[in-house]
C-alpha positions as CSV (number, residue, x, y, z in Angstrom):
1,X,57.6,-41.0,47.4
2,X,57.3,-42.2,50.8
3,X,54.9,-44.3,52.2
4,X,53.3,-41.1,54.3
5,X,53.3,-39.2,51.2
6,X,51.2,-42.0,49.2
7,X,49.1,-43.2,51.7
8,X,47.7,-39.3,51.8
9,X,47.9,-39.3,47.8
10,X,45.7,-42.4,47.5
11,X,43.5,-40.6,50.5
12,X,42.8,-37.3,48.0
13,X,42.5,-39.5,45.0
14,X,39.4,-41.8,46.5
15,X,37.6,-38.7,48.0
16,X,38.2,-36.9,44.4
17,X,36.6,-40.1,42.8
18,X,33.8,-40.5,45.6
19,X,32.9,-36.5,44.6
20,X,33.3,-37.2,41.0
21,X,30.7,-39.8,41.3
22,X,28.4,-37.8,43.3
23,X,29.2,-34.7,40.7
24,X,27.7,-37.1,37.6
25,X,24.9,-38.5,39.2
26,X,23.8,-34.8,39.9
27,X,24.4,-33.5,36.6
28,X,22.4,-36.3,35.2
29,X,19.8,-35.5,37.4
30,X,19.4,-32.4,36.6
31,X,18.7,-32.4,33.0
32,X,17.0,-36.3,33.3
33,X,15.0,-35.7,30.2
34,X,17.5,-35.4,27.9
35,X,19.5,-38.0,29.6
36,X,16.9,-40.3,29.0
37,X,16.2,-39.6,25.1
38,X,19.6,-40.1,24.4
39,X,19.7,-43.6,26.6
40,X,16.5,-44.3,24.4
41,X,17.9,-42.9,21.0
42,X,20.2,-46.6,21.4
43,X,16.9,-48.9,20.6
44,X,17.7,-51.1,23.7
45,X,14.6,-50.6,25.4
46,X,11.7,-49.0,25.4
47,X,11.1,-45.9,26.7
48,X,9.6,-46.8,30.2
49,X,11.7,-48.7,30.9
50,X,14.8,-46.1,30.0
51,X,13.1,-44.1,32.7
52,X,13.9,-46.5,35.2
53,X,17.1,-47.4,33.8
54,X,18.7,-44.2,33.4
55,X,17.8,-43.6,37.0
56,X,18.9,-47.0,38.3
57,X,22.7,-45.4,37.0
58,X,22.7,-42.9,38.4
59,X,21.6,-44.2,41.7
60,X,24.6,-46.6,41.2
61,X,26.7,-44.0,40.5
62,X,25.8,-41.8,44.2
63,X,26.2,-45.4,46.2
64,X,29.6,-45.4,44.3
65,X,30.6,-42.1,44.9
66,X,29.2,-41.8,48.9
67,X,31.0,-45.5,49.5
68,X,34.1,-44.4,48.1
69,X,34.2,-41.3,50.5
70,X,33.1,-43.3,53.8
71,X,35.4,-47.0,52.8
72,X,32.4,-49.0,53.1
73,X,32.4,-53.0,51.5
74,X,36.0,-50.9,49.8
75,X,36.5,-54.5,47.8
76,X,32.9,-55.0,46.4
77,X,32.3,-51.3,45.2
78,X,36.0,-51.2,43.8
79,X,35.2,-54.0,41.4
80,X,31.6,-52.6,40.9
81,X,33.5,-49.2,39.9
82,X,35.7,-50.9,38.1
83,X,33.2,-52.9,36.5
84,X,30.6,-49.6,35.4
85,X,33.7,-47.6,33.7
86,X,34.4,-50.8,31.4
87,X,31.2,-51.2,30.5
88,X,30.5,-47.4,29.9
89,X,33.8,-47.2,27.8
90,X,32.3,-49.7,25.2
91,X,29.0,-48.2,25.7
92,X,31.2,-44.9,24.4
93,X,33.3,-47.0,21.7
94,X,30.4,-48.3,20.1
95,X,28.8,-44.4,20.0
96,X,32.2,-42.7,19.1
97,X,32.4,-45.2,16.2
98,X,28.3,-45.7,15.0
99,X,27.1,-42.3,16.0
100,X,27.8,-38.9,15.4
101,X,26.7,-38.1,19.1
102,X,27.8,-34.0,19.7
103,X,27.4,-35.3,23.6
104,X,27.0,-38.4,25.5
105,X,25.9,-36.8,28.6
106,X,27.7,-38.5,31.0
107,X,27.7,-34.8,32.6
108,X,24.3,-34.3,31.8
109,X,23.8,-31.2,29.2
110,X,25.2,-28.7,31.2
111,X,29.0,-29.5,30.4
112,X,28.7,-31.4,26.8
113,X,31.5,-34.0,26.0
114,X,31.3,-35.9,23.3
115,X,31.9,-40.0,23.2
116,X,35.6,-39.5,21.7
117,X,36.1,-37.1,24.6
118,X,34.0,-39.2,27.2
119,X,36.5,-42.7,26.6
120,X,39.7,-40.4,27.7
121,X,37.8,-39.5,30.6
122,X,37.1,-42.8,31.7
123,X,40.0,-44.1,30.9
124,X,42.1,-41.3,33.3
125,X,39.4,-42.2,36.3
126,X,39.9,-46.1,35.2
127,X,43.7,-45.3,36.1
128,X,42.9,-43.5,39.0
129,X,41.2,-46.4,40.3
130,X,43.5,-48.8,39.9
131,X,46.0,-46.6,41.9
132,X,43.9,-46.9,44.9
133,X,43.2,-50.7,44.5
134,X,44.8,-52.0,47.9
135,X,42.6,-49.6,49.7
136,X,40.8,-51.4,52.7
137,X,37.3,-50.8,54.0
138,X,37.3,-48.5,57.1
139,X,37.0,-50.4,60.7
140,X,33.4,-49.0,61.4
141,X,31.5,-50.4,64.9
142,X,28.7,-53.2,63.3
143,X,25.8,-50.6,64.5
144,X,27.5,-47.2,62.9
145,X,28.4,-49.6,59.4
146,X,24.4,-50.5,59.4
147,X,23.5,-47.2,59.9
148,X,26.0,-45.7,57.1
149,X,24.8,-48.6,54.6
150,X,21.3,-47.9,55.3
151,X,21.2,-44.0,54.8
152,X,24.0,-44.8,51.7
153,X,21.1,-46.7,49.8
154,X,18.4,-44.6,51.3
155,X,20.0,-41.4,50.2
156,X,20.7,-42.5,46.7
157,X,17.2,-44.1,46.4
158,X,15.3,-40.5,47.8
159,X,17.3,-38.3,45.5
160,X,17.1,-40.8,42.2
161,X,13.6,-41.8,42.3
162,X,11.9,-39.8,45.0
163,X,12.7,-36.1,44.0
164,X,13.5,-36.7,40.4
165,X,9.9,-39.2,40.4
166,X,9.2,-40.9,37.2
167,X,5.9,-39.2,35.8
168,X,5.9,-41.1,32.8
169,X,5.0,-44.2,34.9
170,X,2.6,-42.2,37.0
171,X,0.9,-40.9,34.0
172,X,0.7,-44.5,33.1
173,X,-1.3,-45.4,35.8
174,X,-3.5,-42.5,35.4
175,X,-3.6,-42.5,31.8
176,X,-7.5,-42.7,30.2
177,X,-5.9,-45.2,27.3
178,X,-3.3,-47.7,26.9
179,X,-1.5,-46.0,24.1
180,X,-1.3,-41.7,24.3
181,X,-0.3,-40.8,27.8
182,X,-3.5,-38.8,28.4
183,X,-2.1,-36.9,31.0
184,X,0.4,-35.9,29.6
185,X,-1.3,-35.0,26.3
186,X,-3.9,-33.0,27.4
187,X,-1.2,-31.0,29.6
188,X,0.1,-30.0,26.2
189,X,-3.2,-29.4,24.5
190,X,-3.3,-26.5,27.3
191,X,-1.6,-24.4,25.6
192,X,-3.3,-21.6,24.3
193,X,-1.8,-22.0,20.4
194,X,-3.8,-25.4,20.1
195,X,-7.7,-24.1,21.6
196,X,-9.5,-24.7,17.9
197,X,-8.3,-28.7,18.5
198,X,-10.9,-27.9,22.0
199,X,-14.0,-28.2,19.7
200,X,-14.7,-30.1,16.8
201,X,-13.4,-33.9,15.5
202,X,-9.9,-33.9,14.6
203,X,-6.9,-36.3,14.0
204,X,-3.7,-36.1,15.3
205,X,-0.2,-37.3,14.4
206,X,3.0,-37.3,16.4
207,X,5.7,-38.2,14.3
208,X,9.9,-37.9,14.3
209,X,11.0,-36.7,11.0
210,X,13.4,-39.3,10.7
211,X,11.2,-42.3,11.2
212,X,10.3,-44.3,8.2
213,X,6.9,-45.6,9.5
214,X,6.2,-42.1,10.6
215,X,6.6,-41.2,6.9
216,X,4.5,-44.2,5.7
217,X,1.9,-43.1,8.1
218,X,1.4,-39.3,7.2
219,X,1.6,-40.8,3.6
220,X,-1.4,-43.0,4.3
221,X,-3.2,-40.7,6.3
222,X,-3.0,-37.8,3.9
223,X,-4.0,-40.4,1.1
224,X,-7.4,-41.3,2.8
225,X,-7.9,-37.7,3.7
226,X,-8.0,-36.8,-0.2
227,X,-9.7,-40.1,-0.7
228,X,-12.9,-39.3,1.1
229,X,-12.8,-35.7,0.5
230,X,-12.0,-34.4,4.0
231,X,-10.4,-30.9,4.9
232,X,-7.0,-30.9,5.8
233,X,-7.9,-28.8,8.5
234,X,-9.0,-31.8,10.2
235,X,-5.1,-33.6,10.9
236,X,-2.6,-31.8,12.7
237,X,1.1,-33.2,12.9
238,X,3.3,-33.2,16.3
239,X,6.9,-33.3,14.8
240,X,9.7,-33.7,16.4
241,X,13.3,-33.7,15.1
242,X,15.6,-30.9,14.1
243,X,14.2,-27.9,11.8
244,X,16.0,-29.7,8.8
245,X,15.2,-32.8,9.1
246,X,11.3,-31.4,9.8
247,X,11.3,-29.5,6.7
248,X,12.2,-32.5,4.4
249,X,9.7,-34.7,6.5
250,X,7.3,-32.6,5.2
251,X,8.8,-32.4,1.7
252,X,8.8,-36.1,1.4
253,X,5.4,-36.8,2.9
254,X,3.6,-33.6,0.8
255,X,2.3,-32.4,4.1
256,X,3.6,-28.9,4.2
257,X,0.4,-27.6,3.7
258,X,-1.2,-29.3,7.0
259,X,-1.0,-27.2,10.1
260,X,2.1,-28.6,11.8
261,X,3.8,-27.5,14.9
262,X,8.1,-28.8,16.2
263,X,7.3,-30.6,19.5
264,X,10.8,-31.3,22.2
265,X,11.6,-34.4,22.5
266,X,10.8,-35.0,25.9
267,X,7.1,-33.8,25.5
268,X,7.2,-36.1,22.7
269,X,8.3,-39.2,24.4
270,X,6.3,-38.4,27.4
271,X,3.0,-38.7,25.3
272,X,3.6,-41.5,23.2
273,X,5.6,-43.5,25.2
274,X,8.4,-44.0,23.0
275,X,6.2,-45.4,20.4
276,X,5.4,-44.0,16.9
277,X,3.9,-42.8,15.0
278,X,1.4,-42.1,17.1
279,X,-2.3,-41.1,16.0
280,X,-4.7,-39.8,18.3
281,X,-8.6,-39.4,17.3
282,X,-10.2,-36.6,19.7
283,X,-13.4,-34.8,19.7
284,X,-14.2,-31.6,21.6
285,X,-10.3,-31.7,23.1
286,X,-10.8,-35.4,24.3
287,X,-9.1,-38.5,23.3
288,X,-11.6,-41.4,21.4
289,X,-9.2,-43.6,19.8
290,X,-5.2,-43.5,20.1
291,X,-2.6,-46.1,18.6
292,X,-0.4,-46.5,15.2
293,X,-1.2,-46.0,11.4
294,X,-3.2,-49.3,12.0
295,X,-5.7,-47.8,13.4
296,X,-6.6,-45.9,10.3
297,X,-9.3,-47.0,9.0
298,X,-12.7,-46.0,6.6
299,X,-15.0,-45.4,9.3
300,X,-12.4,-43.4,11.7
301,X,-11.4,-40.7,8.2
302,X,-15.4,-40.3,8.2
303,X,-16.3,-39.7,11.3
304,X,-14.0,-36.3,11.0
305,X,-16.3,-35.3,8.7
């Protein structure tokens, strides 16, 4: 191949790779929610601060992708590339090997690829890379380069933090207690299916069906229920998880006869923070008392009364 011939070959292949990056980010964007449950399924963090994280890739991935495309710092973002795709392909071992993960949304949810399928990927683009290693940065005039670097990281900031915001934080701020997102809580009580919960005492419990401490805590709530002779019209359960793994939750925790309704796991995250189980105490629709089976107490199963 001549030297015209691969100079214009290792042209297409960096503007492939600069779109390819841009492509991701987007995809990830789009379905954010779900890229952040599966982020948080991992235990790293909590789920906060997966909000920021998952976002703070993706707006790594569009500074990639757009400095790629214009040769800007070429050297530093070629190791920084080169850098991410290692670390993702061990993120991607580790789930191909410990997980049974159907897909690792590095394309979001709207093309699925699974981990096994993910670490090929990588590993082509990883080879692509490498091909276009001698690349130098283009000779821009000092005042255009500023200008380019500046709308580069303002770009990718806007579009991963400013039009995809991070409610759960907001709702934070806002929230009316420290540990039920109010906000987003009450957003869900809207719904017409859950009006009766708009009058009267009542104790709710957000669980995920495969959650051990979410079993012990239906367990002991149900117990005290029984114990002080209290309707189980009075706790409701919030479950999330798949219809399977639901039904045996309530198998296990002999809850099938309390009212119980499948919750997504995005409304669930967004209300408990990434933390459960989760009880909340409200009266006439409004929160009183929120936080883990702890907070289950003698006086709190009474007061439904």
């Amino acid at each position: 191949m001549s030297n015209k011939a691969f100079g214009i070959t290792k042209t297409t292949i960096r503007l492939l790779l600069g779109v390819f990056f841009i492509g991701t980010a987007v995809l990830k964007l789009l379905s954010i929610d779900n890229f952040e449950v599966y982020i948080y399924s991992f235990g790293i963090v909590n789920f906060v601060t997966t909000t920021v994280l998952s976002r703070l890739l993706i707006f790594i991935e569009l500074i990639i992708g757009i400095s790629l495309i214009l040769k800007i710092f070429y050297k530093k973002i070629w190791w920084l590339t080169v850098l991410m795709m290692a670390g993702f392909t061990i993120f991607l071992i580790y789930a191909a090997i410990f997980r049974n993960d159907s897909n690792c949304h590095c394309f979001g949810s709207l093309i699925e690829m699974n981990p096994s399928q993910s670490i090929i990927k990588n590993i082509i683009v990883l080879i692509l890379i490498l091909i276009i290693k001698n690349e130098k940065s283009h000779n821009y005039r000092p005042v255009l380069k500023k200008w380019l670097v500046a709308g580069t990281l303002v770009v990718s900031l806007v579009v991963s933090f400013v039009l995809f915001p991070i409610d759960i934080i907001y709702n934070k701020i806002y929230s009316e207690k420290e540990n039920v997102n109010t906000v987003a809580f009450y957003e869900s009580l809207s719904d017409s299916t859950y009006v009766d919960l708009q009058h009267g005492r009542y104790l709710i419990n957000y669980a995920l069906a495969g959650c051990k401490y979410c079993k012990i805590g239906a367990e002991k709530a149900t117990m005290m229920l029984d114990r002080h002779g209290i309707v189980h019209d009075k706790l409701k359960f919030f479950v999330g998880g798949s219809d399977e793994a639901i039904s045996r939750f309530l198998e296990i925790t002999g809850t099938s006869d309390y009212e119980h309704w499948k919750i997504s796991a995005q409304q669930f995250m967004a209300i408990t923070y990434g933390k459960f189980p989760l009880f909340v105490f409200i009266e006439d629709g409004k929160v009183v008392k929120a936080g883990d089976f702890r907070i289950l107490d003698d006086d709190l199963i009474m007061s439904l009364k």
